[in-house]
C-alpha positions in Angstrom: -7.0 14.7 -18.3 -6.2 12.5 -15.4 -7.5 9.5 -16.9 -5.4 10.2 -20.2 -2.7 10.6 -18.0 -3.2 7.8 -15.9 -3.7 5.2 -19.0 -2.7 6.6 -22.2 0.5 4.4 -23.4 1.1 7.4 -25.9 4.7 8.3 -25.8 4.0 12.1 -25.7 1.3 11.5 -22.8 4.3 9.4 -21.1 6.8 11.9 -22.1 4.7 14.7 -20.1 4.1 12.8 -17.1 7.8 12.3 -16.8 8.6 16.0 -17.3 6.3 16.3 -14.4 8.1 14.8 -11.9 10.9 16.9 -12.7 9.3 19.6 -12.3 10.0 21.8 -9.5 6.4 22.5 -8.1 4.4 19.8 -9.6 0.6 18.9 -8.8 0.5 16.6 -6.2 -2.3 14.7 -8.4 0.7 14.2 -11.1 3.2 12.7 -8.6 0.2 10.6 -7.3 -0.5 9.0 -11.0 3.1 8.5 -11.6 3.1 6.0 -8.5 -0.1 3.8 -9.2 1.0 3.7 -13.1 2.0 -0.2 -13.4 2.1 -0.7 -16.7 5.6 -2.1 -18.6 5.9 0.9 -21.2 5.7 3.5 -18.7 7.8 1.6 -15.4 10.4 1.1 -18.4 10.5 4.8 -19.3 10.1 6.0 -15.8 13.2 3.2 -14.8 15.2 5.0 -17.6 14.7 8.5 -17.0 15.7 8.0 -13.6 18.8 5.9 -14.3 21.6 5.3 -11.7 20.2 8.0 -9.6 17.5 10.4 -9.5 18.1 13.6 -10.2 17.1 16.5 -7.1 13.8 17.6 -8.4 12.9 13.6 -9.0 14.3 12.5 -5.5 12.1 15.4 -3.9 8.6 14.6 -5.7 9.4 10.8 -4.9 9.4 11.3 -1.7 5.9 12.6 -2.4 5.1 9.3 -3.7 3.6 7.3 -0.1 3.4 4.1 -2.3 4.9 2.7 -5.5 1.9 0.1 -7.6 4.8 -1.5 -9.1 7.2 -2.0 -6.8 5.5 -4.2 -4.4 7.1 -8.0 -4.8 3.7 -9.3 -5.7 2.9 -7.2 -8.6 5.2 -9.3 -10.8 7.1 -6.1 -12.1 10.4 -6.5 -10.3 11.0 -10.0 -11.7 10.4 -8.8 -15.5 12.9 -5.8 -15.2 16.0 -6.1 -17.0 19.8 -5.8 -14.7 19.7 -2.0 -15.5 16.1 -1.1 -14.9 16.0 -3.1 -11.4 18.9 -0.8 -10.7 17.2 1.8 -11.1 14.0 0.3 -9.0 16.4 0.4 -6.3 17.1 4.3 -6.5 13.5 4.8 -7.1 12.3 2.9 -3.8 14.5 4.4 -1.7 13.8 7.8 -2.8 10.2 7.5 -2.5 8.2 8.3 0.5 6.8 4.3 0.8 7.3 3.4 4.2 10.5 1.8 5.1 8.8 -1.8 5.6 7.3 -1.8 2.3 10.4 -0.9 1.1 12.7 -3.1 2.9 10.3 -5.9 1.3 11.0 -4.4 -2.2 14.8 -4.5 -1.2 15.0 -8.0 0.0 13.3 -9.1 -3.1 15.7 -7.8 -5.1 18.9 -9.1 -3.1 16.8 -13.0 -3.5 15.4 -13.2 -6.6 17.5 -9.7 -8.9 19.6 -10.1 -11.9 23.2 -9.0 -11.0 22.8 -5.6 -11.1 19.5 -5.6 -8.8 21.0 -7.9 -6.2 24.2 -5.3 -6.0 22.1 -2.0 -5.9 19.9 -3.7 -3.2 22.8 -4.8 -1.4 24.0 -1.1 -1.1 20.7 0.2 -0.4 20.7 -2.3 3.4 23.1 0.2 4.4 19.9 3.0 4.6 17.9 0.8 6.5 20.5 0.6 9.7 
């Protein structure tokens, strides 16, 4: 099961994993696979369920999440996101429990190398760092 869910690009296996985490109580070993998962379908469908902002149940199991695979600068992700879905990289970063270096990283990524959209929602997001 936690290899399916960990690899499977399966839009139903996708689909669960993303009801997971907005879940109220969900297994921590859920939350855990949603942040190593690096792969473009499921960043894409994780960027777009989150949208502009996470809802309560998201923000909360995010903050679960101690690291994010994808949203480290060097993983090549961030640069390959569309002016939407690096606005919604922002929200997910600074909802998540990464630590605030790693995230600050992730941030000043965006506000150098973003589209638009990215270098405006990181630009908001400084403001949590002060």
């Amino acid at each position: 099961m936690i290899d399916t869910l960990s690899h499977s690009r399966r839009p139903g296996v996708i689909n669960l994993l993303l009801s997971l985490l907005e879940d109220p109580r969900p297994p921590l070993a859920a939350i855990q696979i949603v942040a190593k998962r690096s792969d473009p379908r499921f960043v894409h469908q994780l960027l777009r369920s989150i949208g502009e902002q996470p809802s309560e149940n998201s923000a909360r199991n995010l903050k679960r999440a101690e690291a994010i695979a994808w949203a480290s600068p060097g993983a090549g992700v961030l640069a390959k996101l569309d002016d939407k879905l690096q606005r919604s990289a922002v929200q997910v970063v600074m909802a998540s429990g990464m630590p605030r270096l790693q995230a600050f990283k992730t941030i000043k990524y965006l506000l150098q190398h973003g589209k638009p959209g990215g270098r405006q929602s990181a630009t908001e997001a400084l403001a949590d760092f002060q």
